[in-house]
C-alpha positions as CSV (number, residue, x, y, z in Angstrom):
1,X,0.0,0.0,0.0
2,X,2.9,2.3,0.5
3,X,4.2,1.6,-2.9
4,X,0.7,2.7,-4.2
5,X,0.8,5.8,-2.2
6,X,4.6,6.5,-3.7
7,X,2.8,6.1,-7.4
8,X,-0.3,8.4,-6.5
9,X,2.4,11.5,-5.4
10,X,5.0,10.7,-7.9
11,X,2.1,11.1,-10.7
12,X,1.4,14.4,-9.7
13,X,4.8,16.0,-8.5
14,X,6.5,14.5,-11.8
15,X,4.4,15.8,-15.1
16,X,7.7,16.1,-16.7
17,X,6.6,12.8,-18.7
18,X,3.4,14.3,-20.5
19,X,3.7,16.2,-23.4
20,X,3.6,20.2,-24.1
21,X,0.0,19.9,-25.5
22,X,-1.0,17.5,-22.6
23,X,0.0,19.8,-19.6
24,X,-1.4,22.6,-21.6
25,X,-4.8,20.7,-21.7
26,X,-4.6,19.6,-18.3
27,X,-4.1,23.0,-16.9
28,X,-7.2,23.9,-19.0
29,X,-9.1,21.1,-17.0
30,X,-8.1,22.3,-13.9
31,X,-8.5,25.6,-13.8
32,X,-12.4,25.3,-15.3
33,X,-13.1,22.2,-12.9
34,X,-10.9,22.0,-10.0
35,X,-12.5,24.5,-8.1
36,X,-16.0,22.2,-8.4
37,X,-14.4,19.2,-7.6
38,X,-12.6,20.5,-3.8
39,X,-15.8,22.7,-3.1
40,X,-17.6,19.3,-3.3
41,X,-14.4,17.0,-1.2
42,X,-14.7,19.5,1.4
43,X,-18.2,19.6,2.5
44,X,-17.9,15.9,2.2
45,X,-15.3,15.7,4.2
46,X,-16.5,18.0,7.1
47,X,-19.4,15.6,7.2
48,X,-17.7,12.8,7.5
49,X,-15.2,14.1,9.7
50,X,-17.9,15.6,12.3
51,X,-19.7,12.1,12.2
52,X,-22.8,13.4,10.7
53,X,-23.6,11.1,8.0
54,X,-26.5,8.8,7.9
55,X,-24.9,6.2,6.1
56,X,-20.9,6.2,5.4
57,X,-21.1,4.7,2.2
58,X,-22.6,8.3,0.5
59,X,-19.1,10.1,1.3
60,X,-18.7,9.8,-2.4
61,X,-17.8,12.0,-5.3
62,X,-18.7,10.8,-8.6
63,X,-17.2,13.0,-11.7
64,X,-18.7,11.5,-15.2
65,X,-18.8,13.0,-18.9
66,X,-22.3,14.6,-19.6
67,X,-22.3,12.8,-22.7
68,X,-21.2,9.4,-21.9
69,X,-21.7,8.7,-18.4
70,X,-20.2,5.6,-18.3
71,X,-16.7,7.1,-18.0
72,X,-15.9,8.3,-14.8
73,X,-13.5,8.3,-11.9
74,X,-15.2,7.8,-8.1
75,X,-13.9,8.3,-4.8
76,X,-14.7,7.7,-1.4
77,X,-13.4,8.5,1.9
78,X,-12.8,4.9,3.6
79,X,-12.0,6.2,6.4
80,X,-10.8,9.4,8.1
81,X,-7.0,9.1,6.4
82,X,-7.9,6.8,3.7
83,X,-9.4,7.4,0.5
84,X,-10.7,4.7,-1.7
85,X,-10.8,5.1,-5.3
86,X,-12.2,3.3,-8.8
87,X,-11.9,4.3,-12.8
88,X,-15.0,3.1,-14.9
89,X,-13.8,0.0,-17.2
90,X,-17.4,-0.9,-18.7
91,X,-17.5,-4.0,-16.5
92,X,-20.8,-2.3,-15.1
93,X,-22.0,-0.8,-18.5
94,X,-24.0,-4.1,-18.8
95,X,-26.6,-6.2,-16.6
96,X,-24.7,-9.2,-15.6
97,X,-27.0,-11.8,-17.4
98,X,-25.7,-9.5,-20.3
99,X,-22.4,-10.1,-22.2
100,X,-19.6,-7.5,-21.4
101,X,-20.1,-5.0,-24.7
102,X,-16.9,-2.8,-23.9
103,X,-13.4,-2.5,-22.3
104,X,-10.8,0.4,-22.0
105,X,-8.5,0.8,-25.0
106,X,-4.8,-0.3,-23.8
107,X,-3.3,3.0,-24.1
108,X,-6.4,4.3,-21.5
109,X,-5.8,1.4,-19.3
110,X,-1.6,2.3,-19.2
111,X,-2.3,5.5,-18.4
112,X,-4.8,4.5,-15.5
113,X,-1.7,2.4,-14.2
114,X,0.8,5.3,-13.8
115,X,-1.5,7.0,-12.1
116,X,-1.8,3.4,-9.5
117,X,-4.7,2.3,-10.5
118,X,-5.4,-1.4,-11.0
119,X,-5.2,-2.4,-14.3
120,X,-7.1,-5.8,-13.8
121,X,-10.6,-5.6,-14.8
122,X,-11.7,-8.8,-14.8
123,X,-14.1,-8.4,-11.8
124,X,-14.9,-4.4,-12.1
125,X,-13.3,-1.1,-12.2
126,X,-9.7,0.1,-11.8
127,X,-8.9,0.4,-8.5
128,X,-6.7,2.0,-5.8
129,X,-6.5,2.9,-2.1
130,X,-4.1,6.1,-0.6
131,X,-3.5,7.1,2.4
132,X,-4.5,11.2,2.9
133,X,-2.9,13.4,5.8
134,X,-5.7,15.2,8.6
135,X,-6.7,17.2,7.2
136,X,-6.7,16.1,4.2
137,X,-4.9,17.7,0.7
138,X,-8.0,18.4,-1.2
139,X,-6.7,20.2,-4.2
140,X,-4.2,17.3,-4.3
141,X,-7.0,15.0,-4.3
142,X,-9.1,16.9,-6.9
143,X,-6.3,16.9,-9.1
144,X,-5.9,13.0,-9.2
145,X,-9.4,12.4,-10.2
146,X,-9.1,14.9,-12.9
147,X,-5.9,13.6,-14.2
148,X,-7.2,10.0,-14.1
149,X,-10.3,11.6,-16.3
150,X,-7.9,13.8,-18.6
151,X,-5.0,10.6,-19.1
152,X,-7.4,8.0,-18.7
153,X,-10.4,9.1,-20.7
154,X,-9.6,12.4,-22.8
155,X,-11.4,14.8,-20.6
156,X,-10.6,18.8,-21.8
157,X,-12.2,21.9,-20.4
158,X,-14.4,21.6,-23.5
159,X,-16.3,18.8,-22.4
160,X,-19.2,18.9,-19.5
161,X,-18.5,16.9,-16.8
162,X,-21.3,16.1,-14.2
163,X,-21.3,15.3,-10.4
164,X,-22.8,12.9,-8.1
165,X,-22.1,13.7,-4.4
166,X,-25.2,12.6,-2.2
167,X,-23.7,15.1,0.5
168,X,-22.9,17.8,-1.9
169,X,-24.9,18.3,-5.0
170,X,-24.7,21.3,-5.6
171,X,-21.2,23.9,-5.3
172,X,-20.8,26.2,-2.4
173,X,-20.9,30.1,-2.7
174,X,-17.2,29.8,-2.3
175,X,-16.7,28.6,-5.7
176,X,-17.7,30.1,-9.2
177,X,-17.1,27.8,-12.0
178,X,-15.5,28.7,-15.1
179,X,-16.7,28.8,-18.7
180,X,-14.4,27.0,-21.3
181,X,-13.5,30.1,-22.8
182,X,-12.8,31.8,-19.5
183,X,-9.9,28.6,-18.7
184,X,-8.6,29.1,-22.4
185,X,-8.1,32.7,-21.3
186,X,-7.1,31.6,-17.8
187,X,-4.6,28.9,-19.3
188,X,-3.1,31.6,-21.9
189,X,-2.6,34.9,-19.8
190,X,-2.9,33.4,-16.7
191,X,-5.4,34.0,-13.4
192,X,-5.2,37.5,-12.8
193,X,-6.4,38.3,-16.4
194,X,-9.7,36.6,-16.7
195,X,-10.5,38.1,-13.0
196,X,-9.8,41.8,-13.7
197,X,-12.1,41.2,-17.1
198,X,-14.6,40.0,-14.7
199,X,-14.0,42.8,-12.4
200,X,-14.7,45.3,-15.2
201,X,-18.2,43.9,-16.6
202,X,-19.2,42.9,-12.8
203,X,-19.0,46.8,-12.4
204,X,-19.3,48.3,-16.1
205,X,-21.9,50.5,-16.2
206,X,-23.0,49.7,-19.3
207,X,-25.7,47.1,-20.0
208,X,-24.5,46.5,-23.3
209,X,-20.8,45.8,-21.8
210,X,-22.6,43.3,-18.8
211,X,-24.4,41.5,-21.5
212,X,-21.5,41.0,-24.5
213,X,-18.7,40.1,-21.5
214,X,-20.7,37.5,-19.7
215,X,-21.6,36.0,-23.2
216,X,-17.8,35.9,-24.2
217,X,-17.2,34.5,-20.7
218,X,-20.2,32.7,-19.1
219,X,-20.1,30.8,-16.1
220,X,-20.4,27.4,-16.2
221,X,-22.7,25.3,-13.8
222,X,-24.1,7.1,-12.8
223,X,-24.5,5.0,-9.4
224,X,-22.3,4.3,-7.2
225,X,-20.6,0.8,-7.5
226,X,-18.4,1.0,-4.5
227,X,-21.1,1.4,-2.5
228,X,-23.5,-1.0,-4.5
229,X,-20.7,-3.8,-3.7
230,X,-19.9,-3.0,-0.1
231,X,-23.9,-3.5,0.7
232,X,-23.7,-6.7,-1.2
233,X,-20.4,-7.7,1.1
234,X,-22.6,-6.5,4.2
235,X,-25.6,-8.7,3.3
236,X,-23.2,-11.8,2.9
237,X,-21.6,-11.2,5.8
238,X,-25.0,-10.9,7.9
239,X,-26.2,-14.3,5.9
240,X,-22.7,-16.2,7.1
């Protein structure tokens, strides 16, 4: 488990082995969806954390393609300093008294595995487990999932990507998403551009101004297997 925990770190202090055009992209995924995805891990967490959930098992963040939501990366907190992780691999696309229709593509499935996952998906998804400090390092947790999405399944700030978070579903005040033009802006000129641009038609006077800036730059607003499996486990256990 250590040696898993070494690969989850190294994958995201070491980019130096991605290409120009994939960091580029990458940073363009962050900066439109990172925000979303820690807003969401920390209200999680602080539930989890104060003991307040009903049931354990809905401490999970699902991030899936709006178009395809068979794709997606999930995560759970197993337990205060351990997070438990899976990457779709279209073993649960189908019914089981269906034949499996679909499996990752082998370049996907490397990519998956320098990030730790699994790559054995004969009996579900891609899976990993990492151990997380208290409290924990959400942004370096938000980042994973989104890297595992961008490597493993060619998300871009372009594409929508949805959330299922039973004890978040919707963002916090605290965070604004951003429009895919406002993180090819973001990614090209850097933070402190897009915000000032904002700053001026936030205060322009001018309808006209309000209206043409926030159409340039607009903001931007699958079940859970892990926890289908563990309630399966449960009711085996309670039948032994």
């Amino acid at each position: 488990m250590i040696s898993r925990m070494i690969v989850f770190v190294a994958a995201l202090l070491a980019p130096a082995t991605t290409s120009a055009t994939d960091a580029a992209t990458f940073r363009e995924l962050l900066i439109r969806y990172r925000c979303a995805v820690v807003d969401r891990l920390d209200s999680i967490y602080e539930i989890y954390s104060a003991g307040d959930p009903s049931d354990v098992q809905d401490t999970f963040l699902i991030i899936y393609f709006a178009d395809h939501p068979h794709d997606y990366v999930q995560c759970v907190f197993d337990a205060p300093t351990r997070m438990y992780c899976e990457a779709a691999s279209g073993f649960y696309d189908d019914v089981e008294t269906v034949p499996r229709s679909r499996h990752l593509s082998p370049a996907s499935i490397a990519a998956l595995g320098r990030l730790g996952f699994s790559t054995d998906d004969s009996a579900g998804n891609f899976a990993m487990s990492f151990d997380v400090p208290v409290p924990p390092d959400l942004n370096r947790i938000a980042d994973f999932m989104l890297k595992a999405l961008h490597d493993g399944y060619g998300a871009r700030a372009d594409r929508k990507l949805e959330f299922n978070a039973p004890y978040a579903p919707r963002p916090t005040s605290q965070c604004v998403p951003v429009s895919q033009a406002g993180a090819t802006l973001l990614s090209a000129r850097g933070e402190r551009s897009y915000r000032t641009i904002h700053r001026f038609i936030g205060r322009s006077g001018s309808a006209l101004t309000r209206v043409i800036g926030r159409a340039m730059f607009p903001p931007v607003q699958p079940v859970c297997t892990v926890c289908a499996r563990r309630q399966a486990d449960d009711a085996r256990g309670s039948a032994s």
